[in-house]
PyMOL Python script that loads the backbone (N, CA, C, O; Angstrom):
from pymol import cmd

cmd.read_pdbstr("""\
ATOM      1  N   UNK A   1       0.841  -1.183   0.000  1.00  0.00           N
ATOM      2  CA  UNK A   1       0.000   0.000   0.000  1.00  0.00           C
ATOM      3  C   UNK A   1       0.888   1.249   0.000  1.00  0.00           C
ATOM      4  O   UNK A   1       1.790   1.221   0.837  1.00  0.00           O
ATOM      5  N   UNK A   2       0.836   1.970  -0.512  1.00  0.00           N
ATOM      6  CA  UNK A   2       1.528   3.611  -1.192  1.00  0.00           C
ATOM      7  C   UNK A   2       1.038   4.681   0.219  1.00  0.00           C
ATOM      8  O   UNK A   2      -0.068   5.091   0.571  1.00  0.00           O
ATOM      9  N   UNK A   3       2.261   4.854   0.718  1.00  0.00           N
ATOM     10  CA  UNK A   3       2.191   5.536   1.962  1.00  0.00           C
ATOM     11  C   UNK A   3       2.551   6.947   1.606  1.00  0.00           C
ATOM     12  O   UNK A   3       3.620   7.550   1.704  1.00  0.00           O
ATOM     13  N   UNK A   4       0.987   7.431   1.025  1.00  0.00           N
ATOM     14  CA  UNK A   4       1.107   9.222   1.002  1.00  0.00           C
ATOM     15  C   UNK A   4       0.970   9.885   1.874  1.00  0.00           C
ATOM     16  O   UNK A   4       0.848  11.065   1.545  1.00  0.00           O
ATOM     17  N   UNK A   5       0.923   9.689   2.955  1.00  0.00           N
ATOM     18  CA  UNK A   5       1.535  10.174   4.289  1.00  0.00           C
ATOM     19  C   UNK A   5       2.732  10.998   4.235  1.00  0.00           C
ATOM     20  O   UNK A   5       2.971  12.186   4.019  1.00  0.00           O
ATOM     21  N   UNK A   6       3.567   9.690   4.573  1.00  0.00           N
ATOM     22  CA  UNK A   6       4.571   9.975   3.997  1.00  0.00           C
ATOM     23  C   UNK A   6       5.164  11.137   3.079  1.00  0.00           C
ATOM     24  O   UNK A   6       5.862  12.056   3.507  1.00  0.00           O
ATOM     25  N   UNK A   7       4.749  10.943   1.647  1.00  0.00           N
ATOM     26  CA  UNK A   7       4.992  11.800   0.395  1.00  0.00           C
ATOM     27  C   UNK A   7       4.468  13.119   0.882  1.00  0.00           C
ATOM     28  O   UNK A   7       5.109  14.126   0.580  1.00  0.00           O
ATOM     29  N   UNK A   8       3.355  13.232   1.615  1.00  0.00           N
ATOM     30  CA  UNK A   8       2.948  14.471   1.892  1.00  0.00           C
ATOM     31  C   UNK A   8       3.891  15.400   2.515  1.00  0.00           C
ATOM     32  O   UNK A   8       4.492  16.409   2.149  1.00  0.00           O
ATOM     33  N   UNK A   9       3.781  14.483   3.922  1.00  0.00           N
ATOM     34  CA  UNK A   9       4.863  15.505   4.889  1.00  0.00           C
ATOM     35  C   UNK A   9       6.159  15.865   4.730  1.00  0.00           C
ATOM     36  O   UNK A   9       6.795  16.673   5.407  1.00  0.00           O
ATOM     37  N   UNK A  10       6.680  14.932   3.377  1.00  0.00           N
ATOM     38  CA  UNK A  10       8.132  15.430   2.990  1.00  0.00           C
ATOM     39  C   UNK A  10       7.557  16.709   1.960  1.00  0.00           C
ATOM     40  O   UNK A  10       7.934  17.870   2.120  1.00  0.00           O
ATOM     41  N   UNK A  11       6.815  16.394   1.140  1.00  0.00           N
ATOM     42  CA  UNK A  11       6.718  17.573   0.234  1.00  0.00           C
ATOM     43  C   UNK A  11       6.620  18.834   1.204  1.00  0.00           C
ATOM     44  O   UNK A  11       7.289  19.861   1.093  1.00  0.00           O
ATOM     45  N   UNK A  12       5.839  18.613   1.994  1.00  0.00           N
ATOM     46  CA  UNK A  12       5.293  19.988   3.144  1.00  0.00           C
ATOM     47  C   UNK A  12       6.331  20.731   3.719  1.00  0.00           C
ATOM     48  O   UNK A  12       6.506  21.922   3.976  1.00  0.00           O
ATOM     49  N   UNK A  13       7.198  19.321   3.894  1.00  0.00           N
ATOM     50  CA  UNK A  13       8.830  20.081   4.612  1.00  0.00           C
ATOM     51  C   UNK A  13       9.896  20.648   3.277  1.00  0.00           C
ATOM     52  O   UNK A  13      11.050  21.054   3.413  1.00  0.00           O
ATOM     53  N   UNK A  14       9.020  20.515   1.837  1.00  0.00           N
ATOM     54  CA  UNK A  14      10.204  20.980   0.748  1.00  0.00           C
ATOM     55  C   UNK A  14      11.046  20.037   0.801  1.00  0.00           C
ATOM     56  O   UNK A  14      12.094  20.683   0.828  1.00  0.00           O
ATOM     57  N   UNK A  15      11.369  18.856   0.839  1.00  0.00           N
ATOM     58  CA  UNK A  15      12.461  17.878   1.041  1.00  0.00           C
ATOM     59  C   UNK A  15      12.243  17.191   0.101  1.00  0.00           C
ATOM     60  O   UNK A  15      11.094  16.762  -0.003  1.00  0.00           O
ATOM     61  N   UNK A  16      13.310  16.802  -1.002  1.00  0.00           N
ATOM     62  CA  UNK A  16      13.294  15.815  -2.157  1.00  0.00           C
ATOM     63  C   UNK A  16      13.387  14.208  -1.212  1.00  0.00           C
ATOM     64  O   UNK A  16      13.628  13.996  -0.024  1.00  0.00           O
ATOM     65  N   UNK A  17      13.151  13.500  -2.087  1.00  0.00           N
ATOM     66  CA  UNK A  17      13.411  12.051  -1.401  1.00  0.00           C
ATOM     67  C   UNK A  17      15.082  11.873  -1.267  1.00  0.00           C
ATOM     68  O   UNK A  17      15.447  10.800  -0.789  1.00  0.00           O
ATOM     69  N   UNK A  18      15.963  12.689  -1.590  1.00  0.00           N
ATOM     70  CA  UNK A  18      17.320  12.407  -1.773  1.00  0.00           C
ATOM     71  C   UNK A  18      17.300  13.348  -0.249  1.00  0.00           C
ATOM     72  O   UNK A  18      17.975  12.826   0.639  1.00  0.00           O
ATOM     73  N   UNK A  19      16.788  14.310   0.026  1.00  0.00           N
ATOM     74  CA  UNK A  19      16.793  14.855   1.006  1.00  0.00           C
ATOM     75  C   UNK A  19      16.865  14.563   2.822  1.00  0.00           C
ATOM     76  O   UNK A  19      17.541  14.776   3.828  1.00  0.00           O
ATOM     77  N   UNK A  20      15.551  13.889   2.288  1.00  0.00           N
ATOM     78  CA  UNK A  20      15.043  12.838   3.485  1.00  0.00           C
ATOM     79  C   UNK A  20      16.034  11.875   3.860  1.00  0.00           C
ATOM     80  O   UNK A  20      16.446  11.804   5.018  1.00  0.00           O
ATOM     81  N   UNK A  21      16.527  10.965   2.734  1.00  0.00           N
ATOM     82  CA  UNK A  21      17.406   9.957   2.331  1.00  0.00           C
ATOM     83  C   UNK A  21      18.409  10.493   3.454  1.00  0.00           C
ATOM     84  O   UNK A  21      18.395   9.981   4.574  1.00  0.00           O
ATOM     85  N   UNK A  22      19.182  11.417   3.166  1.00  0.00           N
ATOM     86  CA  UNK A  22      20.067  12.245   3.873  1.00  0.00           C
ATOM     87  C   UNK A  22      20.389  12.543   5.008  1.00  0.00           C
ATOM     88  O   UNK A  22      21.492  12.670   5.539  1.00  0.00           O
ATOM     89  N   UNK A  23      18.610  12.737   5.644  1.00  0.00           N
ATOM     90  CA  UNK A  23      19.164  13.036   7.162  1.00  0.00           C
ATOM     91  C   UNK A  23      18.529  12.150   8.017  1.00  0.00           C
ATOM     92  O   UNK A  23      18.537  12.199   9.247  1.00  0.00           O
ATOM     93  N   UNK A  24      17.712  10.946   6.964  1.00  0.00           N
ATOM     94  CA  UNK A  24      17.540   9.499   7.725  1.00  0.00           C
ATOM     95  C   UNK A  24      19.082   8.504   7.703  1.00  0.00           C
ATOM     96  O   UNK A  24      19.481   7.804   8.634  1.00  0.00           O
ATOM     97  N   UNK A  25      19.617   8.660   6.633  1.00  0.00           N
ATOM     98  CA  UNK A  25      21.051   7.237   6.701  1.00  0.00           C
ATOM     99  C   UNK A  25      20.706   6.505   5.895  1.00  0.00           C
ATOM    100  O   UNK A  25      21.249   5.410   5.745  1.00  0.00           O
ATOM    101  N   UNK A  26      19.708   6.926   5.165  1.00  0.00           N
ATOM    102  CA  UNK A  26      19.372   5.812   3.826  1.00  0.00           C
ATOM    103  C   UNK A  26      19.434   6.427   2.698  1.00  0.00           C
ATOM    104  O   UNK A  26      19.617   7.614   2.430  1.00  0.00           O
ATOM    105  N   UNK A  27      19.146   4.871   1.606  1.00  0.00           N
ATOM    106  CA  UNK A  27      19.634   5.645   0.511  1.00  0.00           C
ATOM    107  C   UNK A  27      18.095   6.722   0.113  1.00  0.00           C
ATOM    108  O   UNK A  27      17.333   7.241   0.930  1.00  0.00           O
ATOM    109  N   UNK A  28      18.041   6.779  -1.291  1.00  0.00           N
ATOM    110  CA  UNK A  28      17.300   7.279  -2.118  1.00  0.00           C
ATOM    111  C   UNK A  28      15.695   6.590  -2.554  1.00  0.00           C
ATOM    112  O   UNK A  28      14.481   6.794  -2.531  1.00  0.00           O
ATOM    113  N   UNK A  29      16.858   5.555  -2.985  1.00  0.00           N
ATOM    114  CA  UNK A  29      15.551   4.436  -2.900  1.00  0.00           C
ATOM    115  C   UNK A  29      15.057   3.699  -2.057  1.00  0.00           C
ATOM    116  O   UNK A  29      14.298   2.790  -2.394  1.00  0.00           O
ATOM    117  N   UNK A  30      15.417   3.958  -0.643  1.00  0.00           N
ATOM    118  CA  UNK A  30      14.984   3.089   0.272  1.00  0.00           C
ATOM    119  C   UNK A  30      13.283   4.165   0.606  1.00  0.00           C
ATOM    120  O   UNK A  30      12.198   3.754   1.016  1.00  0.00           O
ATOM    121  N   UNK A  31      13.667   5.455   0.254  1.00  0.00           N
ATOM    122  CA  UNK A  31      12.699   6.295   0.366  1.00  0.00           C
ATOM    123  C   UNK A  31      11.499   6.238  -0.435  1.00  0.00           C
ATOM    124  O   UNK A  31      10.330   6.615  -0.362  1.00  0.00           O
ATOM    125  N   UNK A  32      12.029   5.802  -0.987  1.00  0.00           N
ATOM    126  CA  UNK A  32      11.002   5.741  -3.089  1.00  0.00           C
ATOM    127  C   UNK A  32       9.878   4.303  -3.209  1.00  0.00           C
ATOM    128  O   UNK A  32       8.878   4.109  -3.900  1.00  0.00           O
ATOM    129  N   UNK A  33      10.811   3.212  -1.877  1.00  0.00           N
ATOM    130  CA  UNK A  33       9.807   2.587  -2.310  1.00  0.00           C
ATOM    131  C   UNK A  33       9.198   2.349  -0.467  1.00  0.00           C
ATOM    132  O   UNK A  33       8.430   1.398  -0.323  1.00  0.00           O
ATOM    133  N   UNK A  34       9.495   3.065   0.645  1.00  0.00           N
ATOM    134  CA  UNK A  34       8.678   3.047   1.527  1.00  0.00           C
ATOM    135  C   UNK A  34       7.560   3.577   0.698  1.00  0.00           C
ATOM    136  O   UNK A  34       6.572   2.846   0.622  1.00  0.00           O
ATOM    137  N   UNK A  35       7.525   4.990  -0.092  1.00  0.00           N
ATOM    138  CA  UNK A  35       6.421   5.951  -0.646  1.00  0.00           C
ATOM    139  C   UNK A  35       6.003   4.952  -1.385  1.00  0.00           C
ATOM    140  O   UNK A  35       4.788   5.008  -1.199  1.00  0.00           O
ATOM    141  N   UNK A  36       6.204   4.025  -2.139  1.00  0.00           N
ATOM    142  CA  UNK A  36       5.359   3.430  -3.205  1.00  0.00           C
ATOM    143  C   UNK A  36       4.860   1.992  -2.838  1.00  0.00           C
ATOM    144  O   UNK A  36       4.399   1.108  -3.561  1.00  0.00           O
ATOM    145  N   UNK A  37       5.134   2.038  -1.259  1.00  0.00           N
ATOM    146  CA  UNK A  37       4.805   0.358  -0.490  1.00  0.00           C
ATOM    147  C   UNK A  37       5.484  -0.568  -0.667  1.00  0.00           C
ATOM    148  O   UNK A  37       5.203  -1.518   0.063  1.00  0.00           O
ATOM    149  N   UNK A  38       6.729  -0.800  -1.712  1.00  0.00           N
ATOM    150  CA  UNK A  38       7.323  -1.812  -1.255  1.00  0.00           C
ATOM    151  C   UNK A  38       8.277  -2.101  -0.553  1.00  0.00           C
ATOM    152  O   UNK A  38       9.138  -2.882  -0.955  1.00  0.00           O
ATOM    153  N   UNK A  39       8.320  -1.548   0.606  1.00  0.00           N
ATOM    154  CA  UNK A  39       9.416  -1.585   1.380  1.00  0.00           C
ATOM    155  C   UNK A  39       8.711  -1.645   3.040  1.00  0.00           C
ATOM    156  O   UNK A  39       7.802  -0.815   3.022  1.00  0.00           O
ATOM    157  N   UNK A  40       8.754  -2.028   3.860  1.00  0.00           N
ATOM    158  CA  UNK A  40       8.136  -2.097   5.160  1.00  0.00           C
ATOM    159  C   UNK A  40       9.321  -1.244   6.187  1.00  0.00           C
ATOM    160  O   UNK A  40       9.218  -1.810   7.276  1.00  0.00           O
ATOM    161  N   UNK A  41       9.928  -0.615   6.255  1.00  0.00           N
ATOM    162  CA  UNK A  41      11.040   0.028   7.463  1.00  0.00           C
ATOM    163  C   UNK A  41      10.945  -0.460   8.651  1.00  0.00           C
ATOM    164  O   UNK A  41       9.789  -0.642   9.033  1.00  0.00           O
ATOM    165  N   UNK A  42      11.818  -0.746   9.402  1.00  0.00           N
ATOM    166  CA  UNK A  42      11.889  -0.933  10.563  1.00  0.00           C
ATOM    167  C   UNK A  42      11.825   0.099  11.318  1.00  0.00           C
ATOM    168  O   UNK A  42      12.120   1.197  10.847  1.00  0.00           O
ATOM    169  N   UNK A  43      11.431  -0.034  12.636  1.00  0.00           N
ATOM    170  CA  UNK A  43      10.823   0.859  13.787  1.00  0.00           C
ATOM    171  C   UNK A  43      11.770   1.634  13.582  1.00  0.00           C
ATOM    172  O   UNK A  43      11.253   2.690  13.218  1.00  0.00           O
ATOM    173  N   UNK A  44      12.968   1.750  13.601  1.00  0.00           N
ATOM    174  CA  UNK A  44      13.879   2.697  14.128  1.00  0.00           C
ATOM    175  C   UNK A  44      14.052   3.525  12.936  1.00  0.00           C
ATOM    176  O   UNK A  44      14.184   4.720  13.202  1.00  0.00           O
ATOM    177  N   UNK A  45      14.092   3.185  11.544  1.00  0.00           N
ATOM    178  CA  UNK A  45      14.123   4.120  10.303  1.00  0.00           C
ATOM    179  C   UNK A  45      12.495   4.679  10.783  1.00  0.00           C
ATOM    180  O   UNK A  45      12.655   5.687  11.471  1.00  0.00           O
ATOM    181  N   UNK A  46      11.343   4.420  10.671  1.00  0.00           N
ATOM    182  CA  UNK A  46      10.501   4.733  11.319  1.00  0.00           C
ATOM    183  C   UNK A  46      10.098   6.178  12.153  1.00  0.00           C
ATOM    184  O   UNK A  46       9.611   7.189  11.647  1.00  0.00           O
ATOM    185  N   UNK A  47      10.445   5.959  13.556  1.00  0.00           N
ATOM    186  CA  UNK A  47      11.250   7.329  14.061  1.00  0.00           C
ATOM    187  C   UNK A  47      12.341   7.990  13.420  1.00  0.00           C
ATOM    188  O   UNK A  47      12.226   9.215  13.369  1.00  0.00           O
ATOM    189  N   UNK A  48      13.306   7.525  12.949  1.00  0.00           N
ATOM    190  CA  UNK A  48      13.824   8.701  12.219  1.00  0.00           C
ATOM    191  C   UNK A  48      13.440   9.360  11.244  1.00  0.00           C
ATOM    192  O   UNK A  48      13.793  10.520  11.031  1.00  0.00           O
ATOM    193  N   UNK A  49      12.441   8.507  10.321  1.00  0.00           N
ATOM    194  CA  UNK A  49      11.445   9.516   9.768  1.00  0.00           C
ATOM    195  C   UNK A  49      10.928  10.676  10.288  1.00  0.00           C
ATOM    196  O   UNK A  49      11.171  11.860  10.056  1.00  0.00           O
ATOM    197  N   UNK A  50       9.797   9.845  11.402  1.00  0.00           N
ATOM    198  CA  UNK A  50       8.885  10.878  12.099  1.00  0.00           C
ATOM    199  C   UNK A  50       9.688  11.913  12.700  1.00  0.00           C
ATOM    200  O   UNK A  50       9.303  13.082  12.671  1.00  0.00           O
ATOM    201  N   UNK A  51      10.767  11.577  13.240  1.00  0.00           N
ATOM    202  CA  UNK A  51      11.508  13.271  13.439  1.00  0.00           C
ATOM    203  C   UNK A  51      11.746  13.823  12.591  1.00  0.00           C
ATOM    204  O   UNK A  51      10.867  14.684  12.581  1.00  0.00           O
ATOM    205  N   UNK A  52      12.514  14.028  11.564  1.00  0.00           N
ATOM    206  CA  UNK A  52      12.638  14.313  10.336  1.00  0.00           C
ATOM    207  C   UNK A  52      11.297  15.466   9.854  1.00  0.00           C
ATOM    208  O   UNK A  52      11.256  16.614   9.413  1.00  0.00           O
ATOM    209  N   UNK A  53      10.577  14.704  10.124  1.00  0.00           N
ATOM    210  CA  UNK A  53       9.465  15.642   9.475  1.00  0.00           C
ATOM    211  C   UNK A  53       8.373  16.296  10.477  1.00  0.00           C
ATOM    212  O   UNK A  53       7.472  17.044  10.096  1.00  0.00           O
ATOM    213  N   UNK A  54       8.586  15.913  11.764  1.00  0.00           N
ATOM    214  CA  UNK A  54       7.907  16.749  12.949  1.00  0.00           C
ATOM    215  C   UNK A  54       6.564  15.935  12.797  1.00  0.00           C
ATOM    216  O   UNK A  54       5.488  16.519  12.674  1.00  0.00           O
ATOM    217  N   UNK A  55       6.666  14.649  12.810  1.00  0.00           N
ATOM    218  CA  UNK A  55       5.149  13.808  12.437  1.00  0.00           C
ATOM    219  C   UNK A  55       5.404  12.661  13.645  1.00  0.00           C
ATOM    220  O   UNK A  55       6.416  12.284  14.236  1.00  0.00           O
ATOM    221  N   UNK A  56       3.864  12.266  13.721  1.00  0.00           N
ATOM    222  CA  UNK A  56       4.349  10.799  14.955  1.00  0.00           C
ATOM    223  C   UNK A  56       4.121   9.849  13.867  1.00  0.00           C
ATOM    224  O   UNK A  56       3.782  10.246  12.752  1.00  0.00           O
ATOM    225  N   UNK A  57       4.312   8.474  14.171  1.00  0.00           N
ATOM    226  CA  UNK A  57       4.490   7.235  13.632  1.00  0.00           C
ATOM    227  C   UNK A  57       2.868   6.829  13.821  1.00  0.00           C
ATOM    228  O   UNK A  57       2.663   5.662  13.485  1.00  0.00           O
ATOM    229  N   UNK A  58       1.943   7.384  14.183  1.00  0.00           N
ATOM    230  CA  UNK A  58       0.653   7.259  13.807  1.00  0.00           C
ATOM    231  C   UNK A  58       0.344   7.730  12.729  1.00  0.00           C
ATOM    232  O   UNK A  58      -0.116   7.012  11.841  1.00  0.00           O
ATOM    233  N   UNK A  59       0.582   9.394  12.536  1.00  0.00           N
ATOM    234  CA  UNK A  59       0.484  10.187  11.527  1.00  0.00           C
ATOM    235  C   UNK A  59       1.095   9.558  10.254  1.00  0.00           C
ATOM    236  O   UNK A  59       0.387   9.557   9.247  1.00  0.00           O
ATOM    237  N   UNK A  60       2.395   8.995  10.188  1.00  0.00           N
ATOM    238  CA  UNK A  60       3.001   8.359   8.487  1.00  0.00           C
ATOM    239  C   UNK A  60       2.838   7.535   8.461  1.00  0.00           C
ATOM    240  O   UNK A  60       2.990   7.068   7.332  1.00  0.00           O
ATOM    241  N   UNK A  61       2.354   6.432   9.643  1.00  0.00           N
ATOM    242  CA  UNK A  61       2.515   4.806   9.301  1.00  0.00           C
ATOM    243  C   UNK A  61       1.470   4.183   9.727  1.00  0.00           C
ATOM    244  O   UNK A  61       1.490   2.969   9.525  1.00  0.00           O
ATOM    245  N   UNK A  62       0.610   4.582  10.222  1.00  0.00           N
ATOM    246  CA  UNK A  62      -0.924   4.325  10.689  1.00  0.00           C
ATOM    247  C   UNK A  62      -1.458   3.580   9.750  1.00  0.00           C
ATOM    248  O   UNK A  62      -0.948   4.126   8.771  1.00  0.00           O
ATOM    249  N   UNK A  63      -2.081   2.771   9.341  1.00  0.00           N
ATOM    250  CA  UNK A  63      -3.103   2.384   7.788  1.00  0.00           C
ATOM    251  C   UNK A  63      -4.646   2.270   8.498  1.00  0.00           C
ATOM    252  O   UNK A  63      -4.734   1.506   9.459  1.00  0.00           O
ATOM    253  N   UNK A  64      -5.696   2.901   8.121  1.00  0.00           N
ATOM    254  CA  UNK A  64      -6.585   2.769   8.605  1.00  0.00           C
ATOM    255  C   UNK A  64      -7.853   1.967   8.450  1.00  0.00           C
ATOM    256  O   UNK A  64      -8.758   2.076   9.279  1.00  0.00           O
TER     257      UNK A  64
END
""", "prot")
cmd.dss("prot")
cmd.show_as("cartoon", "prot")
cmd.util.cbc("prot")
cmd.orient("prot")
């Protein structure tokens, strides 16, 4: 499932996916395909998301 969550709150913060990539420790594409669902992250990339973008791990990773 395509986590526009995600895609949102980086766009919101102006952050390319190379961006994010950057000040999580991952690559590019590890970003490209959390956003496009095929990738599941572990808790801890996870939070470093949600800091990253001032979001909780309900808010990007929630599925409802």
């Amino acid at each position: 499932m395509k986590n526009l969550q995600l895609k949102s709150a980086r766009a919101l913060k102006d952050l390319s996916q190379q961006d994010l990539a950057d000040l999580v420790g991952v690559s590019r594409q590890t970003i490209s395909a959390i956003e496009k669902g095929d990738y599941n992250p572990t808790i801890n990339l996870c939070i470093k998301i949600c800091k990253a973008l001032d979001k909780t791990l309900d808010e990007l990773f929630w599925e409802d």
